[in-house]
MMTF fields as JSON, N, C-alpha, C and O atoms, coordinates in Angstrom:
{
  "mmtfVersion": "1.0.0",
  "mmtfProducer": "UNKNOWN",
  "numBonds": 471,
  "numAtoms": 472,
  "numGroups": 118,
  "numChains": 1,
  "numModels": 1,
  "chainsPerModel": [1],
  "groupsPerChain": [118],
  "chainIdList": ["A"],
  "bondAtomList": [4, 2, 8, 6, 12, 10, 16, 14, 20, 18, 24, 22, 28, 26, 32, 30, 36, 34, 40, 38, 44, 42, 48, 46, 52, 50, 56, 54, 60, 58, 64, 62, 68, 66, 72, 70, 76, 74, 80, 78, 84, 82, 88, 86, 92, 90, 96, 94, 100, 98, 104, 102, 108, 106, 112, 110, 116, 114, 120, 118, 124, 122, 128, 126, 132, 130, 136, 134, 140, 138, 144, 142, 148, 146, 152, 150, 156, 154, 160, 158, 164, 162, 168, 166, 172, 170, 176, 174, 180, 178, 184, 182, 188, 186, 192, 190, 196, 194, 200, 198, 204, 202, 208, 206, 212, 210, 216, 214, 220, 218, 224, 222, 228, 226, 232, 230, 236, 234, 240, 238, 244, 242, 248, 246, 252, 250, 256, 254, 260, 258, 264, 262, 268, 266, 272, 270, 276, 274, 280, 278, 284, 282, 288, 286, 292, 290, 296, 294, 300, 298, 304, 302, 308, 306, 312, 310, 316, 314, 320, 318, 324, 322, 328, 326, 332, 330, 336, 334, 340, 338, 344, 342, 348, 346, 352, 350, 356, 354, 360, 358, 364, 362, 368, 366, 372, 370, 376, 374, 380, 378, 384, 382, 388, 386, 392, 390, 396, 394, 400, 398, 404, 402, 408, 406, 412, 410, 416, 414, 420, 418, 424, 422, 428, 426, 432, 430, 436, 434, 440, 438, 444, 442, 448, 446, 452, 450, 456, 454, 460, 458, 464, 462, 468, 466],
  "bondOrderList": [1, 1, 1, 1, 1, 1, 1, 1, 1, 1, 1, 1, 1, 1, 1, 1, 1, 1, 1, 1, 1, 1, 1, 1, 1, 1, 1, 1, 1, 1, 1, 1, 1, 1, 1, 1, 1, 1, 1, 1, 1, 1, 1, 1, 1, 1, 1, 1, 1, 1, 1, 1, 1, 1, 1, 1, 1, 1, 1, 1, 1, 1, 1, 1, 1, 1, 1, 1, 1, 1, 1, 1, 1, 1, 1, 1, 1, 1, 1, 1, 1, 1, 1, 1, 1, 1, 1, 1, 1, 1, 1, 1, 1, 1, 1, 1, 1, 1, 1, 1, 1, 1, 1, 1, 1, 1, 1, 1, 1, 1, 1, 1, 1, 1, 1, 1, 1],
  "groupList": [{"groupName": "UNK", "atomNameList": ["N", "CA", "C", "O"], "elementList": ["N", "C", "C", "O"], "formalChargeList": [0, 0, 0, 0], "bondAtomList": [1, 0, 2, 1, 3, 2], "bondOrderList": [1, 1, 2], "singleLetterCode": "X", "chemCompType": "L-PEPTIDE LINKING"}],
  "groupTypeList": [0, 0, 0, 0, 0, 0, 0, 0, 0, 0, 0, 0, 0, 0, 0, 0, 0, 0, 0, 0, 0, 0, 0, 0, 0, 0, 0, 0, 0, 0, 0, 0, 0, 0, 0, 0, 0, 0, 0, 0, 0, 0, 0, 0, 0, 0, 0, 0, 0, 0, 0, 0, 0, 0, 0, 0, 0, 0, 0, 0, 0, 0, 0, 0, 0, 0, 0, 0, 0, 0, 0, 0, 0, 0, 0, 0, 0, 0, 0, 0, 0, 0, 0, 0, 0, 0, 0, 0, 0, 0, 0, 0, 0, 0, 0, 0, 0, 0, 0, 0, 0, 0, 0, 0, 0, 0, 0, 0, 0, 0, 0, 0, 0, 0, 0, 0, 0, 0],
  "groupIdList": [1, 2, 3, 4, 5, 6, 7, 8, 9, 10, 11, 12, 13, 14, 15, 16, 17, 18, 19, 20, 21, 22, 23, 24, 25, 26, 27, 28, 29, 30, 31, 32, 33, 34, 35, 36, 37, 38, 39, 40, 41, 42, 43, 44, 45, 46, 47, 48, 49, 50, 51, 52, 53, 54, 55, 56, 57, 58, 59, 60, 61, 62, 63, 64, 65, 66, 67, 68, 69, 70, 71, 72, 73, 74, 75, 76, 77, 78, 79, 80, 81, 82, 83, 84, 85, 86, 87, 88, 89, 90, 91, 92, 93, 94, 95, 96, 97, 98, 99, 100, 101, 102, 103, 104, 105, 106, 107, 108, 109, 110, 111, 112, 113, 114, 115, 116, 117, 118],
  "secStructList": [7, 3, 3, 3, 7, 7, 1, 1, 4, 4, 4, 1, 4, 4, 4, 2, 2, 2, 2, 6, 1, 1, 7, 7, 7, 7, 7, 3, 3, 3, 3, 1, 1, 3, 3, 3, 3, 3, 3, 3, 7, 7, 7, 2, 2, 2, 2, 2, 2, 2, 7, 7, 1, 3, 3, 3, 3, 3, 3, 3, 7, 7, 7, 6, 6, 7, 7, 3, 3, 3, 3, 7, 3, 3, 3, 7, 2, 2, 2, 2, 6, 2, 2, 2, 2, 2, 6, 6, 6, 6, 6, 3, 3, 3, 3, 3, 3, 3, 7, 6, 6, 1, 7, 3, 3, 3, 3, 3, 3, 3, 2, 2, 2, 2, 2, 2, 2, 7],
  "xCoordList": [-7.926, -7.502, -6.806, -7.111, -5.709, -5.051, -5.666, -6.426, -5.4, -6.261, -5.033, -3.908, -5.191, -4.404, -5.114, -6.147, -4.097, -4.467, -3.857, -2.648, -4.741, -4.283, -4.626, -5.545, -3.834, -3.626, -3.994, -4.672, -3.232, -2.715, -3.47, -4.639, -2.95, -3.565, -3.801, -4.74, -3.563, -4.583, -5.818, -6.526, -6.408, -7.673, -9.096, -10.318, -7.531, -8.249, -8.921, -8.377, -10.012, -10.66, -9.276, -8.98, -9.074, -8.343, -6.85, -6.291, -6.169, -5.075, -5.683, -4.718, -6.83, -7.149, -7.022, -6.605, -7.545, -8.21, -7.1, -7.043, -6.048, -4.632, -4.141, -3.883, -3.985, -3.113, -4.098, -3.514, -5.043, -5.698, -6.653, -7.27, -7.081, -8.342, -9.838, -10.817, -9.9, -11.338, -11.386, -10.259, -12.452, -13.044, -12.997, -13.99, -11.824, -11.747, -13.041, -13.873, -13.054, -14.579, -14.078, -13.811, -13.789, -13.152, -13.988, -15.169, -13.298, -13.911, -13.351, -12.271, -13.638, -13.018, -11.92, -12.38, -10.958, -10.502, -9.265, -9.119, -8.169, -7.252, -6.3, -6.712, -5.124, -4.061, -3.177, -2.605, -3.226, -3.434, -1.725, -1.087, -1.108, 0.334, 0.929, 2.054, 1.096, 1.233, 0.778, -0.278, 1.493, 1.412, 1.788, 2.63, 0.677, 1.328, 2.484, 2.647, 3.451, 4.474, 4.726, 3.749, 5.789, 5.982, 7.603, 8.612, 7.567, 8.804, 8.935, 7.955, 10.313, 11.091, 11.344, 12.444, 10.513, 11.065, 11.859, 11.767, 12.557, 14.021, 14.189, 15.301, 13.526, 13.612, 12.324, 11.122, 13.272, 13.035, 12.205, 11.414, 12.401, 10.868, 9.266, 8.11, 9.782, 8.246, 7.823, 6.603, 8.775, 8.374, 8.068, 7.416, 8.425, 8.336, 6.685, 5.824, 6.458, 4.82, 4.134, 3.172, 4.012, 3.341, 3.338, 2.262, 4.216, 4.21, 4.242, 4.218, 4.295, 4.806, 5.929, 6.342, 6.487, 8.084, 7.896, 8.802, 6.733, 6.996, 5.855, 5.246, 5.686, 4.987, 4.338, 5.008, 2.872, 2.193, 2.77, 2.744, 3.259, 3.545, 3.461, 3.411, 3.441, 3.284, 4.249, 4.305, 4.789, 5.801, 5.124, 4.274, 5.702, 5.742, 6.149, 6.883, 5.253, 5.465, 5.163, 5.478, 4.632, 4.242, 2.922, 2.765, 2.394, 2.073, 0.504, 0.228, -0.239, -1.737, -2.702, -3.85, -2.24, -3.328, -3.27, -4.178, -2.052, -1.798, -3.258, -4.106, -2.839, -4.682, -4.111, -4.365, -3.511, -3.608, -4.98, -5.154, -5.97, -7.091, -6.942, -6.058, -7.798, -7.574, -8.882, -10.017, -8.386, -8.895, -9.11, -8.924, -9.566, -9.085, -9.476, -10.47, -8.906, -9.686, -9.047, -7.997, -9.941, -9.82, -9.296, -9.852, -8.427, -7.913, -6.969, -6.53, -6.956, -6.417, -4.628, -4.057, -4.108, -2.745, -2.195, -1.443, -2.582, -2.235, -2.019, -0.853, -3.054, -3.291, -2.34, -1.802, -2.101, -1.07, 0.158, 0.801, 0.5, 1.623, 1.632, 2.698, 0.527, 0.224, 0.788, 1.805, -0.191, 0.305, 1.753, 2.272, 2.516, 3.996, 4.454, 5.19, 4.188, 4.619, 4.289, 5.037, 3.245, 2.869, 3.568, 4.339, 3.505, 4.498, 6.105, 6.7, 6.723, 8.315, 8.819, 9.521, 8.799, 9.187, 10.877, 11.663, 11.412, 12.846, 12.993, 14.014, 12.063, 11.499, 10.614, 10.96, 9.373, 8.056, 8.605, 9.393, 8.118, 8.337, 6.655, 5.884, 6.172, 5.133, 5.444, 6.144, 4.658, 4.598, 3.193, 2.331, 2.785, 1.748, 1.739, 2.439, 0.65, 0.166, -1.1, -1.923, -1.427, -2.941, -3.429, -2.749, -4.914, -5.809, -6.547, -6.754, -7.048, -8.19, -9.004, -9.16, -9.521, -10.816, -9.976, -10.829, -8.916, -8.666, -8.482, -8.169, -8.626, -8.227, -6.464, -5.841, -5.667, -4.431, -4.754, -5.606, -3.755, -3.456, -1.993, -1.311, -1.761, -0.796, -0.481, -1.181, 1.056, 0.412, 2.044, 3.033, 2.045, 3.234, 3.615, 2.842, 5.197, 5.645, 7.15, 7.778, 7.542, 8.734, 9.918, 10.112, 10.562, 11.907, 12.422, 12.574, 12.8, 13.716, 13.437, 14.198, 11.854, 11.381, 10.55, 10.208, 10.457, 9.786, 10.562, 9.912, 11.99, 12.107, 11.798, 11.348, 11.772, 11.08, 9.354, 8.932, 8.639, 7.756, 7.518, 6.611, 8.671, 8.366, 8.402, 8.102],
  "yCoordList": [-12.889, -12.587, -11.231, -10.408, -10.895, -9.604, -8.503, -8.772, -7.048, -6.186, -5.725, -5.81, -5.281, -4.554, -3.481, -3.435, -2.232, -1.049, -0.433, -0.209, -0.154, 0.433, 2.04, 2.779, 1.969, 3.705, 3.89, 4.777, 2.585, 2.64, 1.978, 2.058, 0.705, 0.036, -0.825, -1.412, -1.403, -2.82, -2.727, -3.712, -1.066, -0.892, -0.889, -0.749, -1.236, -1.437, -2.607, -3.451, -3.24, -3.807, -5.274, -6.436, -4.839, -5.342, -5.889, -6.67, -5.358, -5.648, -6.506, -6.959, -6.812, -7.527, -8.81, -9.799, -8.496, -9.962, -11.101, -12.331, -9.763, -10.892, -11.269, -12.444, -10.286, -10.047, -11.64, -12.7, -11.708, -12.63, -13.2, -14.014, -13.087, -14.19, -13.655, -14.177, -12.677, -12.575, -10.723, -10.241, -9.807, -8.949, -8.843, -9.275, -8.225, -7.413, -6.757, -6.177, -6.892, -6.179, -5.282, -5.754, -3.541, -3.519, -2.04, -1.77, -1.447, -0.194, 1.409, 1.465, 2.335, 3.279, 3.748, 3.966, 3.837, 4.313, 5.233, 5.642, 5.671, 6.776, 6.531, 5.953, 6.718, 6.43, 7.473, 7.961, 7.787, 9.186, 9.751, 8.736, 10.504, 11.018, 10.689, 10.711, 10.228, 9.891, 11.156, 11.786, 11.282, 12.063, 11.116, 10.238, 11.467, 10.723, 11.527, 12.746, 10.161, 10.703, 10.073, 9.524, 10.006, 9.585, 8.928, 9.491, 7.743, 6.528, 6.64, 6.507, 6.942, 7.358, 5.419, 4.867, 4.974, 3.626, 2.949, 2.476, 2.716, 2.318, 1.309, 1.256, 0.76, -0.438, 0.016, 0.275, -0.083, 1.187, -0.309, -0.243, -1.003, -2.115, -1.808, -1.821, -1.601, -1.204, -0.115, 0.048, 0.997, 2.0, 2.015, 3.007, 0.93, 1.103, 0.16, 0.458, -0.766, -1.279, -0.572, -0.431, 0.172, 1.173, 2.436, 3.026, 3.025, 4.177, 5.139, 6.34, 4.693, 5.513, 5.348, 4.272, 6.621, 6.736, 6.631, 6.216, 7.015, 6.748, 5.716, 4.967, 5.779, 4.763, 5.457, 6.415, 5.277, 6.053, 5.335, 4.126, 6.356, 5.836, 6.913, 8.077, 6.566, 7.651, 7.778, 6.717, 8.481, 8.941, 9.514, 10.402, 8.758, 9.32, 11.058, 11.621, 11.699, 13.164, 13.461, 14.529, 12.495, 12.607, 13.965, 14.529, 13.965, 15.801, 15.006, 14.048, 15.375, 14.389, 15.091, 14.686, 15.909, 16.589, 16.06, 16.32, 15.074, 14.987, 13.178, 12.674, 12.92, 11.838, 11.185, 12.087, 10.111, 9.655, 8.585, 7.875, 8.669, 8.13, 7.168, 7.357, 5.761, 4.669, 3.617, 3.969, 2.44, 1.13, -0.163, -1.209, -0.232, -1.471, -2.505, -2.456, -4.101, -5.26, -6.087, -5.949, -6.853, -8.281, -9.092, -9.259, -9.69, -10.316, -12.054, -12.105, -12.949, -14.288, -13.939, -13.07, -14.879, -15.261, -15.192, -14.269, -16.477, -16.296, -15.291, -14.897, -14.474, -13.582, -12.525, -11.787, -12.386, -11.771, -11.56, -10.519, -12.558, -13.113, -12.753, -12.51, -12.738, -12.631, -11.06, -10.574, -10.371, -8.61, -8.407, -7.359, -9.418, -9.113, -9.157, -8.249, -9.968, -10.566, -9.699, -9.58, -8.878, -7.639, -6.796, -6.133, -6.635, -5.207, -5.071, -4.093, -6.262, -6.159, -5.905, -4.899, -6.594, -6.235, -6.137, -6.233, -5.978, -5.31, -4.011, -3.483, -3.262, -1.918, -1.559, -0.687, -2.238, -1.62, -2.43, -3.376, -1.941, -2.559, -2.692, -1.74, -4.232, -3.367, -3.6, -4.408, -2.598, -2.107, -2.2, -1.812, -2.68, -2.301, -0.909, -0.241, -0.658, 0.813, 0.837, 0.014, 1.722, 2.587, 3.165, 4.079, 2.971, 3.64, 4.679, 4.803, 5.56, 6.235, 5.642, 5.789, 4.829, 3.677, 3.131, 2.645, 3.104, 2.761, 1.012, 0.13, 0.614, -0.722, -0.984, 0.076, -2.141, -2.284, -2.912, -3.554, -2.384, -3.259, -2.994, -1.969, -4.277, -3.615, -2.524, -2.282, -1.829, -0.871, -0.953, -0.924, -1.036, -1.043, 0.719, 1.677, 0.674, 1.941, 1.895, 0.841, 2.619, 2.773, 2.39, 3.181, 1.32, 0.656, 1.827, 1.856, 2.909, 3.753, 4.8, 5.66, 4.561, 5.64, 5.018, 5.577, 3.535, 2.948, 2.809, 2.55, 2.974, 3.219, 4.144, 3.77, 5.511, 6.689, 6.686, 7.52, 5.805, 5.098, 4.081, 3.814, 3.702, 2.617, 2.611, 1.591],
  "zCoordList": [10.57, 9.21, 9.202, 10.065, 8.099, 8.424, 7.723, 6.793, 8.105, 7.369, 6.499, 6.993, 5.328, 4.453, 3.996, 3.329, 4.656, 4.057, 2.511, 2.464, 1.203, 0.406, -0.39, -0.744, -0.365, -0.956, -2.448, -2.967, -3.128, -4.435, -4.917, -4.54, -6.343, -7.165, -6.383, -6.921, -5.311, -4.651, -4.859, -5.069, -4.817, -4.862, -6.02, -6.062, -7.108, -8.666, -8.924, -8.211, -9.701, -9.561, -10.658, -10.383, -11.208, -12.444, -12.122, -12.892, -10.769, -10.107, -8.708, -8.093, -8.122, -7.703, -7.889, -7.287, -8.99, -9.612, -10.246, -10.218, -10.972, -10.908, -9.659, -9.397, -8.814, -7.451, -6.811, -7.034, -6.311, -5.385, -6.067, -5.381, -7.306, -7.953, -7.696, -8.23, -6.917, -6.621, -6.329, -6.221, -6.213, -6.059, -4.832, -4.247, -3.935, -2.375, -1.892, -2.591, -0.979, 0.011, 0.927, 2.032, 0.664, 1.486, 2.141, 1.924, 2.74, 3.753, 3.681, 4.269, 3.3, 3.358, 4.618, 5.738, 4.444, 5.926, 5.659, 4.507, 6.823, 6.142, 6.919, 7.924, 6.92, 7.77, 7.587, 6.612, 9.305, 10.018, 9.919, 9.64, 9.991, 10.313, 9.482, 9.981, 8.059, 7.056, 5.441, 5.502, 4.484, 3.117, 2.275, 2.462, 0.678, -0.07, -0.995, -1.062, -1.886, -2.132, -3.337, -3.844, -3.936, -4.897, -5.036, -4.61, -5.665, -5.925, -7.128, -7.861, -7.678, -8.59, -9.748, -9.708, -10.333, -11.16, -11.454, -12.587, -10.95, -11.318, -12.461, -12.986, -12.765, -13.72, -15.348, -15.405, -16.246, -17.544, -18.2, -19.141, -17.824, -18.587, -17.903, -18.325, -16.933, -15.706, -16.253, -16.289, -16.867, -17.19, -18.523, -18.849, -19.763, -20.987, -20.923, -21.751, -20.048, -19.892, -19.427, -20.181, -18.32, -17.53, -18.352, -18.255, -19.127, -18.709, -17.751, -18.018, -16.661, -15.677, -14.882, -14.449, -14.675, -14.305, -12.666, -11.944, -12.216, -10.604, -10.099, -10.862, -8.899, -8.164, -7.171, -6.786, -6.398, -5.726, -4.174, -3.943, -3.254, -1.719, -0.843, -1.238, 0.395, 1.058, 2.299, 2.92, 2.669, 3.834, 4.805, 4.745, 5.998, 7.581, 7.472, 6.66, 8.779, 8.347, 10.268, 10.794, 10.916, 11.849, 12.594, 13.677, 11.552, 11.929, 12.156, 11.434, 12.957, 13.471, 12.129, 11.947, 11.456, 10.639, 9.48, 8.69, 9.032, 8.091, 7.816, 8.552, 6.622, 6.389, 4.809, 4.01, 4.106, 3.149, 3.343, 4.333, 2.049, 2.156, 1.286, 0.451, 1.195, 0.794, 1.372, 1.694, 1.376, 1.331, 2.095, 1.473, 3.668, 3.81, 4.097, 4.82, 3.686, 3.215, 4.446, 5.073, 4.516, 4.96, 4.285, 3.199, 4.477, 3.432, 4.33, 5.479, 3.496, 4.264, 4.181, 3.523, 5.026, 4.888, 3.82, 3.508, 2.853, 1.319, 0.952, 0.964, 0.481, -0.047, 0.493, -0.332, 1.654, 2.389, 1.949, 2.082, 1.414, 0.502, -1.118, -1.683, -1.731, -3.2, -2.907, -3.401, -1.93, -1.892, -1.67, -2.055, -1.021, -1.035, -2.276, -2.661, -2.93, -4.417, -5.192, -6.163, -5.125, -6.019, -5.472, -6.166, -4.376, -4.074, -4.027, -3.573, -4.597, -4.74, -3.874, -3.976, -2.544, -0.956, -1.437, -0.495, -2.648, -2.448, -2.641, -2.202, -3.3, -3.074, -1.964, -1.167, -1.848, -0.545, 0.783, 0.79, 1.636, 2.983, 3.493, 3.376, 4.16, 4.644, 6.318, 6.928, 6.691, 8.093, 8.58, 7.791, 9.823, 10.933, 11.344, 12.103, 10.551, 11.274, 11.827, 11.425, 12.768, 13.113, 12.353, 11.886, 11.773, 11.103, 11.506, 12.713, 10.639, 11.467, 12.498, 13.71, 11.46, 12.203, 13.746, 14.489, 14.226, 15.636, 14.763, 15.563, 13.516, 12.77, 12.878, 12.828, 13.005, 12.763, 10.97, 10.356, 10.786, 9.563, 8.447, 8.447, 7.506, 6.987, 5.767, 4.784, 6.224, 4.693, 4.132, 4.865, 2.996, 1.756, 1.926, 1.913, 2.094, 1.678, 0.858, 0.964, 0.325, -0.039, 1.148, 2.072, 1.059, 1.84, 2.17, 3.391, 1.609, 2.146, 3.013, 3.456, 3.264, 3.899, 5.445, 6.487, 4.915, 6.063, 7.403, 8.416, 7.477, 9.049, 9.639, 10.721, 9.52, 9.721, 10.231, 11.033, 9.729, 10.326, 11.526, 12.314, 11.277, 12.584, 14.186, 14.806]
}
């Protein structure tokens, strides 16, 4: 099963539950050489429902000290898919990274910043 690491709202109980139908089980963990950052909204309906003008992400920085802390689940195939669908893979990219935990799993970042990661 794949692991998905989250930073952001995956980790809300209430975006779960639309996102995949059920209550995630997941593990504290942090993913290492990485800062969080912030995504500018581009689309003024997202922002007139939300209220908020940006989006929580985090950028490659490569520095070993650096630690964004977060979330990560076990999660099926499907569901794998539901998180693409929430995350607007024409904005987020996700990528295979290394965790603290020595865990692989995937993590959503801003498209424009995710080659710099890879």
């Amino acid at each position: 099963m794949p692991l998905l690491f989250s930073y952001g709202t995956l980790q809300q109980e209430s975006v779960q539950r639309s996102t995949f139908g059920r209550l995630l089980d997941g593990q504290r963990d942090e993913l290492p050489r990485f800062e969080p950052s912030l995504v500018r909204i581009e689309d003024a309906q997202v922002v007139a429902a939300t209220g908020n003008t940006h989006h929580s992400n985090v950028t490659f920085n490569g520095r070993e000290d650096s630690r964004v802390s977060g979330t990560v689940f076990e999660i099926t195939d499907t569901e794998l898919a539901a998180a693409d669908r929430y995350e607007q893979l024409a904005a987020y990219e996700r990528i295979a990274a290394r965790l603290a935990s020595g865990k692989m799993a995937w993590v959503y970042l801003d498209a424009r910043s995710a080659s710099e990661a890879a």
